[in-house]
N, CA, C and O atoms as a printed pandas DataFrame, in Angstrom:
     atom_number atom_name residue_name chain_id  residue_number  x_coord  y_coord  z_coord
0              1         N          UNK        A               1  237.080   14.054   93.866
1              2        CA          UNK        A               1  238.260   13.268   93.683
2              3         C          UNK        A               1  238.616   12.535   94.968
3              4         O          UNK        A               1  239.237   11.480   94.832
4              5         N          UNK        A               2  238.261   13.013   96.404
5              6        CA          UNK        A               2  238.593   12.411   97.344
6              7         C          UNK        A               2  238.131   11.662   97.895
7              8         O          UNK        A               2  238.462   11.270   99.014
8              9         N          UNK        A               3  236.779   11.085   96.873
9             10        CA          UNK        A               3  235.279   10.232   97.394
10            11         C          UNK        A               3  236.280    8.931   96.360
11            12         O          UNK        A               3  236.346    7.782   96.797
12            13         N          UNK        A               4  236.759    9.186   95.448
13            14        CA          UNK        A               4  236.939    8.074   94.603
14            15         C          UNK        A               4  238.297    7.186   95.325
15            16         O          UNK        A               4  238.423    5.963   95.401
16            17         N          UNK        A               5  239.227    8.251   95.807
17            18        CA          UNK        A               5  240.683    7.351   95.920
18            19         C          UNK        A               5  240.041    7.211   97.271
19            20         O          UNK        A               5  240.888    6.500   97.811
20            21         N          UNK        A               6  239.036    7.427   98.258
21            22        CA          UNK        A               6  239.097    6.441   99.797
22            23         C          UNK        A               6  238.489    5.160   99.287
23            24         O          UNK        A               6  238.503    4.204  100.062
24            25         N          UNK        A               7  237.811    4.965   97.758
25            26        CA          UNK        A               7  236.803    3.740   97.646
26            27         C          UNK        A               7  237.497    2.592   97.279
27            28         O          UNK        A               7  237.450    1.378   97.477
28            29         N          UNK        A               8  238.185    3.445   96.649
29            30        CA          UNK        A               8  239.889    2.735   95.896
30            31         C          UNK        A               8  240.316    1.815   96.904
31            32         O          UNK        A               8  239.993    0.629   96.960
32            33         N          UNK        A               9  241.466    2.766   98.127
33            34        CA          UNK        A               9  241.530    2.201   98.734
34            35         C          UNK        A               9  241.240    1.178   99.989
35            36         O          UNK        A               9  241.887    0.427  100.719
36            37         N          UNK        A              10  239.651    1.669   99.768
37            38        CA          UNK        A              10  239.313    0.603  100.778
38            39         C          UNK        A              10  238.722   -0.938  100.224
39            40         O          UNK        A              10  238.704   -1.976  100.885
40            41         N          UNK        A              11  238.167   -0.711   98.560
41            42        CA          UNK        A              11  238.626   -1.614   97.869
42            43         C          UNK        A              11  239.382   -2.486   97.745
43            44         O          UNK        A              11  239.089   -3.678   97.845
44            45         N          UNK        A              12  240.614   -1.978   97.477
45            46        CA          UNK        A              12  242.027   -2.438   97.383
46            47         C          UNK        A              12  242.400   -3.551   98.864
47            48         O          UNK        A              12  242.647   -4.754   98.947
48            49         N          UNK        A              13  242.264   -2.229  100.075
49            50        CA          UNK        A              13  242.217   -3.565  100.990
50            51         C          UNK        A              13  241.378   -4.436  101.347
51            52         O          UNK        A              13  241.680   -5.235  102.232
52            53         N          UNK        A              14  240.419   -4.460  100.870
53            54        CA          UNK        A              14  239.315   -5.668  101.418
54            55         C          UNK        A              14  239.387   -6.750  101.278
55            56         O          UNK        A              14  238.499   -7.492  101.699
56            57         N          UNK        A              15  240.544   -7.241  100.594
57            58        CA          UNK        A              15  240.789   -8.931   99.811
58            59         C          UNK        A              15  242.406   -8.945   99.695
59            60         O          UNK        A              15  243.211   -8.067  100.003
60            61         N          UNK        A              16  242.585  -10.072   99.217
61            62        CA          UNK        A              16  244.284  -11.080   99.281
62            63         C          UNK        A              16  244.634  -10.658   97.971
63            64         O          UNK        A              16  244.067  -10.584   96.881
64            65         N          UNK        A              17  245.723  -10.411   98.423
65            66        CA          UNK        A              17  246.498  -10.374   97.265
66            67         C          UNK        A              17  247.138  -11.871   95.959
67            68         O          UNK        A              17  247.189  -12.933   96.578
68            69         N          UNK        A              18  247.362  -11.957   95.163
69            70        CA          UNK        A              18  247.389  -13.396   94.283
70            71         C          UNK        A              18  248.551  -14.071   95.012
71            72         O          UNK        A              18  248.571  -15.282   95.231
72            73         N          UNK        A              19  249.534  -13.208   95.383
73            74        CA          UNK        A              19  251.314  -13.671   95.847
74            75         C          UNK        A              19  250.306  -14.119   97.570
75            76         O          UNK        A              19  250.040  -15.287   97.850
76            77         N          UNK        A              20  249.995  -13.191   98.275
77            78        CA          UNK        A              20  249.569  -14.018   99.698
78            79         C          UNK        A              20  248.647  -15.544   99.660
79            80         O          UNK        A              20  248.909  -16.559  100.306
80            81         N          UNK        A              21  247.542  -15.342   98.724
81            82        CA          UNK        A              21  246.974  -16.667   98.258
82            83         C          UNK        A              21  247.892  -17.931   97.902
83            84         O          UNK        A              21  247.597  -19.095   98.177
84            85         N          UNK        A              22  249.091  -17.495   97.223
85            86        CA          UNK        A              22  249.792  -18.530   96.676
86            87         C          UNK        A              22  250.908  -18.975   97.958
87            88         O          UNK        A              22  251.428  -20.090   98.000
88            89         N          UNK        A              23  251.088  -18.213   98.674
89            90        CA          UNK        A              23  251.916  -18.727   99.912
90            91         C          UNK        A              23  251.141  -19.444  100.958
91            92         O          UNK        A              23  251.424  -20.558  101.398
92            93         N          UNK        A              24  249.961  -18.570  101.379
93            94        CA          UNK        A              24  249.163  -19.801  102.092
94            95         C          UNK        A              24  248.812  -21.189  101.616
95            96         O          UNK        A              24  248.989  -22.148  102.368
96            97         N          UNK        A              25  248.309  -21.342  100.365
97            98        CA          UNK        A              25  248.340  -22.327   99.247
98            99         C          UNK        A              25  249.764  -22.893   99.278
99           100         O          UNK        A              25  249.559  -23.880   98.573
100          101         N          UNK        A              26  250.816  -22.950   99.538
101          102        CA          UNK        A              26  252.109  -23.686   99.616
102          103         C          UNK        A              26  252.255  -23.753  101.385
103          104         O          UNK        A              26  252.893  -24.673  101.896
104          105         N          UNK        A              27  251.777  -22.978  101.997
105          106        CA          UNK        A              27  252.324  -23.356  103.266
106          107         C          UNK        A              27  251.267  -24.509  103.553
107          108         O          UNK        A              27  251.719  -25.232  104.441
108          109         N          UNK        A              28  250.127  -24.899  103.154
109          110        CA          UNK        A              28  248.731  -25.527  103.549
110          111         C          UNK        A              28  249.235  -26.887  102.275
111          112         O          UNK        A              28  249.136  -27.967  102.856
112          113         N          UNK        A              29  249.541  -27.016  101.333
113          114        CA          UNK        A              29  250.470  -28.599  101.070
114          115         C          UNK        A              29  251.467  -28.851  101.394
115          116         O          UNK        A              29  252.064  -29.891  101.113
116          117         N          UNK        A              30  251.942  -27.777  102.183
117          118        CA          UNK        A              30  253.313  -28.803  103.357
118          119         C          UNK        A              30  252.956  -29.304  104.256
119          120         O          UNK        A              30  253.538  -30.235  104.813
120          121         N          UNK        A              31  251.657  -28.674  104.684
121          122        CA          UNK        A              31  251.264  -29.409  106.210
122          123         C          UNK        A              31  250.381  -30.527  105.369
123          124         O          UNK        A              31  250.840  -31.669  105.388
124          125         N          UNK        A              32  249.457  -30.360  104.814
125          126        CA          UNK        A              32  249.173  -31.651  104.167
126          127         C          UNK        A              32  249.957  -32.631  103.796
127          128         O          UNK        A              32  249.626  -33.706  104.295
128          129         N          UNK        A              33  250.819  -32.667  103.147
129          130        CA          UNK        A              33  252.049  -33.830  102.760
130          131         C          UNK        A              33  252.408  -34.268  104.399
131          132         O          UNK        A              33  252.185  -35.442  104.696
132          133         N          UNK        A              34  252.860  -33.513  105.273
133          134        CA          UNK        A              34  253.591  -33.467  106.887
134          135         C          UNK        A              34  252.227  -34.400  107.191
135          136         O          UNK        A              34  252.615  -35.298  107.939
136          137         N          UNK        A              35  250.992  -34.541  106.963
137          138        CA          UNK        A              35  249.847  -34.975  107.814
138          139         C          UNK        A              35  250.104  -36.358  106.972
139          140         O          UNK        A              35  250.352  -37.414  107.554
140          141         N          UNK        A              36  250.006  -36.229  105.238
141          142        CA          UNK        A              36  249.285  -37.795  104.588
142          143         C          UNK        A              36  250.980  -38.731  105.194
143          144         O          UNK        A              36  250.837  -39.866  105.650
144          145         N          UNK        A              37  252.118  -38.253  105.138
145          146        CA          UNK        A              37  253.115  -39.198  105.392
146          147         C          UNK        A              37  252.745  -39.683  107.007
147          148         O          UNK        A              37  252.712  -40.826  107.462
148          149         N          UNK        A              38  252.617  -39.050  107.337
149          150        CA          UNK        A              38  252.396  -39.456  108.969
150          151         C          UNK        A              38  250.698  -40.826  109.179
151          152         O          UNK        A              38  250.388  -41.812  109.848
152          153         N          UNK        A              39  250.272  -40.171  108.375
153          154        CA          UNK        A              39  248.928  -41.162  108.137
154          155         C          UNK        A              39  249.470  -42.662  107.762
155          156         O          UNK        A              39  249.104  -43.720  108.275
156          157         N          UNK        A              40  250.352  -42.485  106.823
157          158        CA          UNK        A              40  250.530  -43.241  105.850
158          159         C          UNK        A              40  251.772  -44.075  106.847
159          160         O          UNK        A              40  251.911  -45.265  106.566
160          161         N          UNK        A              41  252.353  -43.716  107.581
161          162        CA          UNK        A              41  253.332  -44.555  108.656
162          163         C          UNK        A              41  252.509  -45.356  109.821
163          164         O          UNK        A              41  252.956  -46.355  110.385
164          165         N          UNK        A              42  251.330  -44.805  110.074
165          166        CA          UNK        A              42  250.267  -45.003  111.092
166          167         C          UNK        A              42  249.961  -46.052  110.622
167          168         O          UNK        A              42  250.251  -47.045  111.289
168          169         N          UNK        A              43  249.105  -46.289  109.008
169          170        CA          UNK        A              43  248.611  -47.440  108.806
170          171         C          UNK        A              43  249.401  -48.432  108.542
171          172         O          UNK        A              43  248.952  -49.568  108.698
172          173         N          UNK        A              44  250.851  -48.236  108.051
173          174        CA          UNK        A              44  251.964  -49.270  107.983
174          175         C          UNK        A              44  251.643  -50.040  108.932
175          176         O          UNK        A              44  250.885  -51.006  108.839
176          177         N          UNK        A              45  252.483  -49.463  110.396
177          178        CA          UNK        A              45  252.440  -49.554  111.622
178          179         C          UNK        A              45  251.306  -50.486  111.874
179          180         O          UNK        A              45  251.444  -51.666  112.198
180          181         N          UNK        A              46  250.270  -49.920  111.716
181          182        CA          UNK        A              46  249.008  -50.756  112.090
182          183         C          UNK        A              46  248.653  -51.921  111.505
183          184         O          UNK        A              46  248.095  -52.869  112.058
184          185         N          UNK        A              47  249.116  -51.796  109.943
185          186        CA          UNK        A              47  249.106  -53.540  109.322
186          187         C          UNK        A              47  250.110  -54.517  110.011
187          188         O          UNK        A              47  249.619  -55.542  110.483
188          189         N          UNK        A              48  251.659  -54.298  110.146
189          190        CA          UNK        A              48  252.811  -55.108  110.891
190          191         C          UNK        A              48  252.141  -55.137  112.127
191          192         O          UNK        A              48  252.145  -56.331  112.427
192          193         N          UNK        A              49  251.369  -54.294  113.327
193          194        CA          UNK        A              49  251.213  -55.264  114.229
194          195         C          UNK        A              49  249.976  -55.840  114.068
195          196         O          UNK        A              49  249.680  -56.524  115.048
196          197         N          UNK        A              50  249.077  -55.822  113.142
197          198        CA          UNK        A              50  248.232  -56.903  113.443
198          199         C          UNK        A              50  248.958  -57.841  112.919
199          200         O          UNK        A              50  249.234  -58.772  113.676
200          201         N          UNK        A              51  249.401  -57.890  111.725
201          202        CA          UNK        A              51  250.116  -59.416  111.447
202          203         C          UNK        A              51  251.187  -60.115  112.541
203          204         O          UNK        A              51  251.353  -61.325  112.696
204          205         N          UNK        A              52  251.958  -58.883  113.350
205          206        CA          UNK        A              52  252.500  -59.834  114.299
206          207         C          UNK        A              52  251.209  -60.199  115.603
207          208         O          UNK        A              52  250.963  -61.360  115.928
208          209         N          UNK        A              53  250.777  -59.473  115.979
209          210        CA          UNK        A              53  249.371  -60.031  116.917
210          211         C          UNK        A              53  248.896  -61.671  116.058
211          212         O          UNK        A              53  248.935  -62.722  116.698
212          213         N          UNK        A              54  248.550  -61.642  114.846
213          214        CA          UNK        A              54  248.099  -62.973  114.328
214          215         C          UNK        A              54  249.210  -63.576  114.510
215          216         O          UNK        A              54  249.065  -64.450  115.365
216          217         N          UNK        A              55  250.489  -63.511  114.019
217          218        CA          UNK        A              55  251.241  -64.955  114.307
218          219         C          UNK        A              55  251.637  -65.429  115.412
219          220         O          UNK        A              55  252.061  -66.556  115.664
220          221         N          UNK        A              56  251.404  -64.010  116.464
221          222        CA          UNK        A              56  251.611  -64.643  118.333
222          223         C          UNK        A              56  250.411  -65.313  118.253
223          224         O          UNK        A              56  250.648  -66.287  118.968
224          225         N          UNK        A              57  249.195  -65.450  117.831
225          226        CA          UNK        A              57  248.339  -66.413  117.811
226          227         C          UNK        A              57  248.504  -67.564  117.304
227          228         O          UNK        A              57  248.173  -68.577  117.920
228          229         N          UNK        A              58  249.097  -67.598  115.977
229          230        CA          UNK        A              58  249.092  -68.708  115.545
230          231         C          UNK        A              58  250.343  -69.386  116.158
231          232         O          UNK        A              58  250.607  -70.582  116.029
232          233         N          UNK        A              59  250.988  -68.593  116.754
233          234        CA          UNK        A              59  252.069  -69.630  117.512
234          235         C          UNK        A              59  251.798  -70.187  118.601
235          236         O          UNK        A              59  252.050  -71.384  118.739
236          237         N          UNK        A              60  251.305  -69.550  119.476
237          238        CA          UNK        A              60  250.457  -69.945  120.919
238          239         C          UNK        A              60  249.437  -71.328  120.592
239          240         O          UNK        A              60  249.441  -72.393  121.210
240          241         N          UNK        A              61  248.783  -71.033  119.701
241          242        CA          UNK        A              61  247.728  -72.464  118.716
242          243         C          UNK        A              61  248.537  -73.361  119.232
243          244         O          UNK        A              61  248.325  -74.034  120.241
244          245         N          UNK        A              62  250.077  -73.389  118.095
245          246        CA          UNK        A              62  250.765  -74.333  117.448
246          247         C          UNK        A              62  251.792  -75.126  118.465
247          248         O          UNK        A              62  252.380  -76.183  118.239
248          249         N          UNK        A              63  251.841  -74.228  119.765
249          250        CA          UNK        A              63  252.390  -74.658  121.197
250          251         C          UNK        A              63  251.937  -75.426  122.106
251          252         O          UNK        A              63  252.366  -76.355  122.790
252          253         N          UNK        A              64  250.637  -74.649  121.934
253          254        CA          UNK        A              64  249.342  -75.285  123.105
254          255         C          UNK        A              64  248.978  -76.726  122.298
255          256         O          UNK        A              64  248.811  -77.689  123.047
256          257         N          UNK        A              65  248.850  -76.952  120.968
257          258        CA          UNK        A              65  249.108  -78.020  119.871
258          259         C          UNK        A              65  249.710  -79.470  120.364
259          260         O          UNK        A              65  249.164  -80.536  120.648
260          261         N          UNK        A              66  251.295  -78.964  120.334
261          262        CA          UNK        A              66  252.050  -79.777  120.984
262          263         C          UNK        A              66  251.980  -79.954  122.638
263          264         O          UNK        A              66  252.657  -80.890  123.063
264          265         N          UNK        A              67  251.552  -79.499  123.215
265          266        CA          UNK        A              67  251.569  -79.223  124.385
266          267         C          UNK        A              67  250.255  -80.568  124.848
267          268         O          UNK        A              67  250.409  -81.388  125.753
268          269         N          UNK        A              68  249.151  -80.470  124.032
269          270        CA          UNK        A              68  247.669  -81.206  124.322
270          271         C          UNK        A              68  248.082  -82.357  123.469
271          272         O          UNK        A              68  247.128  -83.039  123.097
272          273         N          UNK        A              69  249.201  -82.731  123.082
273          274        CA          UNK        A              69  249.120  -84.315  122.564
274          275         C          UNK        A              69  249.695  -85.267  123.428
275          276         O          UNK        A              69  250.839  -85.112  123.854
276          277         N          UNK        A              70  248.907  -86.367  123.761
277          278        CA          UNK        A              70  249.352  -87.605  124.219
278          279         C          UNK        A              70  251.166  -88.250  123.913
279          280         O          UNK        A              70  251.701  -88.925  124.792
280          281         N          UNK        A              71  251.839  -87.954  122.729
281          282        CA          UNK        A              71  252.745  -89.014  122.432
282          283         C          UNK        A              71  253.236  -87.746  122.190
283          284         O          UNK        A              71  252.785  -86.714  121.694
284          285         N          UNK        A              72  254.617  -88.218  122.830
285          286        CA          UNK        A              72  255.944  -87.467  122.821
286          287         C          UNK        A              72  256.551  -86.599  121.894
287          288         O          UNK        A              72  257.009  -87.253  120.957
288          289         N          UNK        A              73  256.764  -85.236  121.765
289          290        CA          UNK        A              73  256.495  -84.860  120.263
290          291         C          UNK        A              73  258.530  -85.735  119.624
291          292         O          UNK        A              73  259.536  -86.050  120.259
292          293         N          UNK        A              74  258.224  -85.762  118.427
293          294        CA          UNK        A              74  260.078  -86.202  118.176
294          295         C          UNK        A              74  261.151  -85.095  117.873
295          296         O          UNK        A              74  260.835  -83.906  117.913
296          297         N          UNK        A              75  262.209  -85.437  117.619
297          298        CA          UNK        A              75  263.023  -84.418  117.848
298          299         C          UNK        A              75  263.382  -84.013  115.865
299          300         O          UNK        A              75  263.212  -84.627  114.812
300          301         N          UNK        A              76  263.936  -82.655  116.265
301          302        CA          UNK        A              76  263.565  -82.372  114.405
302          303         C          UNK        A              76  262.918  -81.289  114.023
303          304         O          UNK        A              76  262.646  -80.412  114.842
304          305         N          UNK        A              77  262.625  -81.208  112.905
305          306        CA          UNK        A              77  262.188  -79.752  112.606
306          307         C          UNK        A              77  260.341  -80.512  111.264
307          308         O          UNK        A              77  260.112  -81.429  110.475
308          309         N          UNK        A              78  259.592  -79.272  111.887
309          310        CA          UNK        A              78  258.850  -80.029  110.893
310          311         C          UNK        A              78  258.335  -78.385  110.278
311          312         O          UNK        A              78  258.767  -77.464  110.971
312          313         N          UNK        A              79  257.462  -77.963  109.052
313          314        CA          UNK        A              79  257.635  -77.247  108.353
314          315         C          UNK        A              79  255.729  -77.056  108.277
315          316         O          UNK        A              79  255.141  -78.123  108.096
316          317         N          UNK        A              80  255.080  -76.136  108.371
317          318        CA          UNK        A              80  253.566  -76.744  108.064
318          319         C          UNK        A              80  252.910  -75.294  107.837
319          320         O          UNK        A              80  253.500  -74.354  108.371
320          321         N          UNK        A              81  251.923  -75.061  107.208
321          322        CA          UNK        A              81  251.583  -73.691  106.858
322          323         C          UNK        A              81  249.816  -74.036  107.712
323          324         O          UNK        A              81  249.292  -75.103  108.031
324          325         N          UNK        A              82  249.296  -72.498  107.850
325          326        CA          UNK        A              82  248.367  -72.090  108.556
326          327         C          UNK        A              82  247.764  -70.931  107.526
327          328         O          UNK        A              82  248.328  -70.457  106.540
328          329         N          UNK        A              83  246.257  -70.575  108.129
329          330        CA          UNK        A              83  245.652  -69.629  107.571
330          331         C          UNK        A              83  244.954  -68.925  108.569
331          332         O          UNK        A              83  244.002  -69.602  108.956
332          333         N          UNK        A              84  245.045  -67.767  109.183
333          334        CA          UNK        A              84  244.526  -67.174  109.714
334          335         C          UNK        A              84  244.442  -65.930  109.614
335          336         O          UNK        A              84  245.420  -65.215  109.398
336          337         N          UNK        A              85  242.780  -65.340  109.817
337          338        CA          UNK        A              85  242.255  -63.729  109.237
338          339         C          UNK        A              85  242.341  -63.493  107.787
339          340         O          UNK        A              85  242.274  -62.382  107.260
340          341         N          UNK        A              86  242.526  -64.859  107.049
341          342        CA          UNK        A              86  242.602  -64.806  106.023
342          343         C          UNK        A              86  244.155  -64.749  105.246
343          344         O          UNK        A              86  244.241  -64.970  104.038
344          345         N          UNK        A              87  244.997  -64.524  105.837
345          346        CA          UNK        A              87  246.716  -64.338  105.867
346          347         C          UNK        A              87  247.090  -65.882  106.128
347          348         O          UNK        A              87  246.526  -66.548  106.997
348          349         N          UNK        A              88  248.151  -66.405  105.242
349          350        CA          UNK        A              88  248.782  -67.654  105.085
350          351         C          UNK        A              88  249.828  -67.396  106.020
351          352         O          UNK        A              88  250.334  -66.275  106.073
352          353         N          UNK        A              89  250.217  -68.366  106.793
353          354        CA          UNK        A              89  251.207  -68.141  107.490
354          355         C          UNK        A              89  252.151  -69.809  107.451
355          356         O          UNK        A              89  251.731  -70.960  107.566
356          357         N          UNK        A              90  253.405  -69.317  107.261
357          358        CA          UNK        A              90  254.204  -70.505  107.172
358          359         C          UNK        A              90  255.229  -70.999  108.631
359          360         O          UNK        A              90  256.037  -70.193  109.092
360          361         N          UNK        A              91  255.123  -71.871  109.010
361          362        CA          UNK        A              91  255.101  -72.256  110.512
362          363         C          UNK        A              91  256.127  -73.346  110.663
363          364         O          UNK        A              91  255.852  -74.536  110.509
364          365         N          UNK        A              92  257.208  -72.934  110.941
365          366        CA          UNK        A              92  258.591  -74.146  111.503
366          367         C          UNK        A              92  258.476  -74.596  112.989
367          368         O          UNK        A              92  258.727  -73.813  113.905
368          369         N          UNK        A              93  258.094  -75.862  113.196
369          370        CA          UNK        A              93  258.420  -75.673  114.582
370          371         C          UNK        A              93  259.362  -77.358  114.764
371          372         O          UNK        A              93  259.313  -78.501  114.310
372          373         N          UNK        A              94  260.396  -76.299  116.014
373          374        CA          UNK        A              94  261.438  -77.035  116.330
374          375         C          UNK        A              94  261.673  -77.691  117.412
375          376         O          UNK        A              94  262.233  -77.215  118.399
376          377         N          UNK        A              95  261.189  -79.026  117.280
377          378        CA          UNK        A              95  261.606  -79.974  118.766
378          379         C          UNK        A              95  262.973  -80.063  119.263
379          380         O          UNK        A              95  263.751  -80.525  118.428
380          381         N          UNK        A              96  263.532  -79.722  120.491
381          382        CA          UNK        A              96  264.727  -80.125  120.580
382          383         C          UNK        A              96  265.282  -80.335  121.513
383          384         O          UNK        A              96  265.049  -79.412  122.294
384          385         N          UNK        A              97  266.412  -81.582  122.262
385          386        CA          UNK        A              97  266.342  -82.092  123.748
386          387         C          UNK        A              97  266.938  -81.033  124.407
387          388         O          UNK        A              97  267.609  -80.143  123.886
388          389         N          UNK        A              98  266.613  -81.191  125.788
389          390        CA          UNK        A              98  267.255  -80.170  126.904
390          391         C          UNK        A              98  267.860  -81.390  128.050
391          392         O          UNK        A              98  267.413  -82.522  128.237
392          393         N          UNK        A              99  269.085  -80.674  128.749
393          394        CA          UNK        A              99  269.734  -81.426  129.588
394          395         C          UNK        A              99  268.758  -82.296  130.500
395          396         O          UNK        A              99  269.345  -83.267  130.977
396          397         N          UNK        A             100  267.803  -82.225  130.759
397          398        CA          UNK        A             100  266.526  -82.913  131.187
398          399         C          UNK        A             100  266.215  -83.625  130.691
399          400         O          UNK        A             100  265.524  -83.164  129.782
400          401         N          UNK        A             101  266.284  -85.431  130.616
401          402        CA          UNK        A             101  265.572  -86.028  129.292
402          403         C          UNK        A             101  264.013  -86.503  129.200
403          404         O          UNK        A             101  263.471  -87.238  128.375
404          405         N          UNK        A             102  263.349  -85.653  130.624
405          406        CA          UNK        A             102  261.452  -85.615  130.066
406          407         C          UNK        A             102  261.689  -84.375  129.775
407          408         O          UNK        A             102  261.653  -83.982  130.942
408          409         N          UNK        A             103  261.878  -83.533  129.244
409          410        CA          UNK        A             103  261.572  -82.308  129.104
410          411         C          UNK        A             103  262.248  -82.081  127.373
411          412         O          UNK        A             103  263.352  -82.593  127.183
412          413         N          UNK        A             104  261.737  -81.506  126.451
413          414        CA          UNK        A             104  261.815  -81.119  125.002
414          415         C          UNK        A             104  261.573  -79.598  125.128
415          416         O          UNK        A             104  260.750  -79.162  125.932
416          417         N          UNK        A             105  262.342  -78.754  124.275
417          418        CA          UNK        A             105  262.079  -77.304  123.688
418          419         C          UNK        A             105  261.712  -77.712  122.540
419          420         O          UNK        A             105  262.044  -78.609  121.765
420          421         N          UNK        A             106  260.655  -76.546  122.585
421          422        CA          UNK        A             106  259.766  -76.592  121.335
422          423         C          UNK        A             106  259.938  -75.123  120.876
423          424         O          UNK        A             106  259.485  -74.107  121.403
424          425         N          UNK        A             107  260.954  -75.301  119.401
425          426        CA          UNK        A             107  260.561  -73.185  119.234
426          427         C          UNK        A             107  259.980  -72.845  117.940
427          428         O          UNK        A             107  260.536  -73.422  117.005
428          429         N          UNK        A             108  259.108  -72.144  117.652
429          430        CA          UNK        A             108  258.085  -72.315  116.481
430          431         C          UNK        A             108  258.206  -70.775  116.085
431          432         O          UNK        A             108  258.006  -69.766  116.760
432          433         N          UNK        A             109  258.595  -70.939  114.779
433          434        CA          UNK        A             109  258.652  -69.461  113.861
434          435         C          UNK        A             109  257.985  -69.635  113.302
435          436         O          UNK        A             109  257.711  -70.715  112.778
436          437         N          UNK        A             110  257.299  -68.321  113.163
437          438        CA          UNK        A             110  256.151  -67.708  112.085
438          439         C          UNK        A             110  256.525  -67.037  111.314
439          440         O          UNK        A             110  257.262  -66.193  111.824
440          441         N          UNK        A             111  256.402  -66.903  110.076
441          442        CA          UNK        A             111  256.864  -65.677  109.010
442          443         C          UNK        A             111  255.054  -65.791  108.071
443          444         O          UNK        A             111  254.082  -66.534  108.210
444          445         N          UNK        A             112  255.338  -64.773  107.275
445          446        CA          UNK        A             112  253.869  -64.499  106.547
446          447         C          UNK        A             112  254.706  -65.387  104.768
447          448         O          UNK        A             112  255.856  -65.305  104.335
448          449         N          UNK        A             113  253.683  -66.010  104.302
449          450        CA          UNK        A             113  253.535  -67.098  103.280
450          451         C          UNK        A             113  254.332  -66.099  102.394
451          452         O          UNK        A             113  254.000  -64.915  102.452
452          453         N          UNK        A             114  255.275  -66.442  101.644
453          454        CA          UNK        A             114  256.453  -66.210  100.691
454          455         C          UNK        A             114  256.950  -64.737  101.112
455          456         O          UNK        A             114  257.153  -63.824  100.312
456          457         N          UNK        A             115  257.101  -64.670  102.416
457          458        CA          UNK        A             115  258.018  -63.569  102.972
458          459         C          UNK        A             115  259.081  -63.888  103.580
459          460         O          UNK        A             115  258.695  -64.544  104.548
460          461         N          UNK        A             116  260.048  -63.831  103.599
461          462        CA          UNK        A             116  260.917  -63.919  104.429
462          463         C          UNK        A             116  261.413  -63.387  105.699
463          464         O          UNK        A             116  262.487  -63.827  106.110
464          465         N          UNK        A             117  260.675  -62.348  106.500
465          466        CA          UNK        A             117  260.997  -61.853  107.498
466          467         C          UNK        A             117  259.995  -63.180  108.447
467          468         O          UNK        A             117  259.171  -63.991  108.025
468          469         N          UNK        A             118  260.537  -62.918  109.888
469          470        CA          UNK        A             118  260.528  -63.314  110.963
470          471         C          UNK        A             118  259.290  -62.430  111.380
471          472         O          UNK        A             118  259.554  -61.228  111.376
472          473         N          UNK        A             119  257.940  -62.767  111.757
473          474        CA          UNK        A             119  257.015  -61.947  112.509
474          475         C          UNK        A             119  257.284  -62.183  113.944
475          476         O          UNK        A             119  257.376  -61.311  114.808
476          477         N          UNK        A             120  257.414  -63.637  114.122
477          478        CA          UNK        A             120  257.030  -64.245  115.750
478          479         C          UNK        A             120  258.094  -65.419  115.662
479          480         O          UNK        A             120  258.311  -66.155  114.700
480          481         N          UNK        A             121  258.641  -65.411  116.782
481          482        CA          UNK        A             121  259.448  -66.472  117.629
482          483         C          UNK        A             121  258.682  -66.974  118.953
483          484         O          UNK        A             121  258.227  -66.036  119.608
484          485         N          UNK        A             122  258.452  -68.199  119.462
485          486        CA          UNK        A             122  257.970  -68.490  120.621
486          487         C          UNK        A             122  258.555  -70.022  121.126
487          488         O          UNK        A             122  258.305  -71.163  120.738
488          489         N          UNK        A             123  259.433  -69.489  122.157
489          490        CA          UNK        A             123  259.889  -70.659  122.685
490          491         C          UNK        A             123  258.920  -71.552  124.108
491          492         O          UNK        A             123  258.423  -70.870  125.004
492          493         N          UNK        A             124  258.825  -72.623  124.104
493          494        CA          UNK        A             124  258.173  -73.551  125.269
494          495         C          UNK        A             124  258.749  -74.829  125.519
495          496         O          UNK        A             124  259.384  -75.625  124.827
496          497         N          UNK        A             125  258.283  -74.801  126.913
497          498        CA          UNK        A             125  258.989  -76.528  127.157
498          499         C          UNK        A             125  257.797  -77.389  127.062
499          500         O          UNK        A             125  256.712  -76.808  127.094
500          501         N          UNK        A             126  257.812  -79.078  126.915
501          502        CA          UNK        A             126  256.827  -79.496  126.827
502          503         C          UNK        A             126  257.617  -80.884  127.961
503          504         O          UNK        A             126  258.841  -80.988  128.031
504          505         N          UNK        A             127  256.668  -81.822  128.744
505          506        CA          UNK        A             127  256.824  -82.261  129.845
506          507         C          UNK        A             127  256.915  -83.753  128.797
507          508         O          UNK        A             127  256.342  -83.714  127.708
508          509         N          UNK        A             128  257.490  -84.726  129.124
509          510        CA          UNK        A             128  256.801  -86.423  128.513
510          511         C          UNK        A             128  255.579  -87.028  129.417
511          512         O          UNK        A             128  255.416  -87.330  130.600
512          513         N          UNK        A             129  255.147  -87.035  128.742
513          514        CA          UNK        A             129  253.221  -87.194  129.271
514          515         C          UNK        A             129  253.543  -88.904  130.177
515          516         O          UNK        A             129  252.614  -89.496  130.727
């Protein structure tokens, strides 16, 4: 009788119980959920700044643009869309005088094609050639 209940119990302890399985199993999809949300903010994160990285490009373009033309840019707003990395980008840029009369501000907003947020602002002066 005393060969059977040590086999028992050493049986008994050699493995998990169903209730300990099921708590590690709940503590191990909290940290999973705690990991995919955090993933999932990372790649947000990582799409908004490449799109703002592209429209500081496409604004710098659209500066250096005005900047390399011969004739005076005019004063006013003009409205013009772009494509870059494959992303449409819709592009205001604003001529406008400064107490200096060779000198024009030029400030050019970028937003992404039927979005309405603001990615990029970039203000510059441009000289009368």
């Amino acid at each position: 009788m005393m060969g059977i209940s040590k086999a028992w119990r050493a049986a008994r302890c050699a493995g998990f119980t169903l209730l300990e399985v099921l708590v590690a199993l709940f503590i191990l999809a909290i940290a999973l959920a705690a990991v995919m949300r955090n993933v999932t903010g990372a790649i947000t994160t990582a799409g908004a700044l490449r799109d703002r990285t592209l429209a500081l490009w496409v604004a710098e373009n659209r500066l250096t643009r005005v900047e390399a033309i011969v004739h005076w840019p005019p004063l006013g707003r003009r409205h013009t869309r772009e494509r870059e990395d494959g992303r449409r980008f819709r592009i205001v840029t604003k001529v406008m005088a400064t107490p200096l009369p060779e000198i024009r501000r030029v400030r050019i907003t970028i937003r992404r094609a039927r979005r309405s947020q603001v990615l990029m602002r970039l203000v510059g002066f441009v000289r009368k050639p």
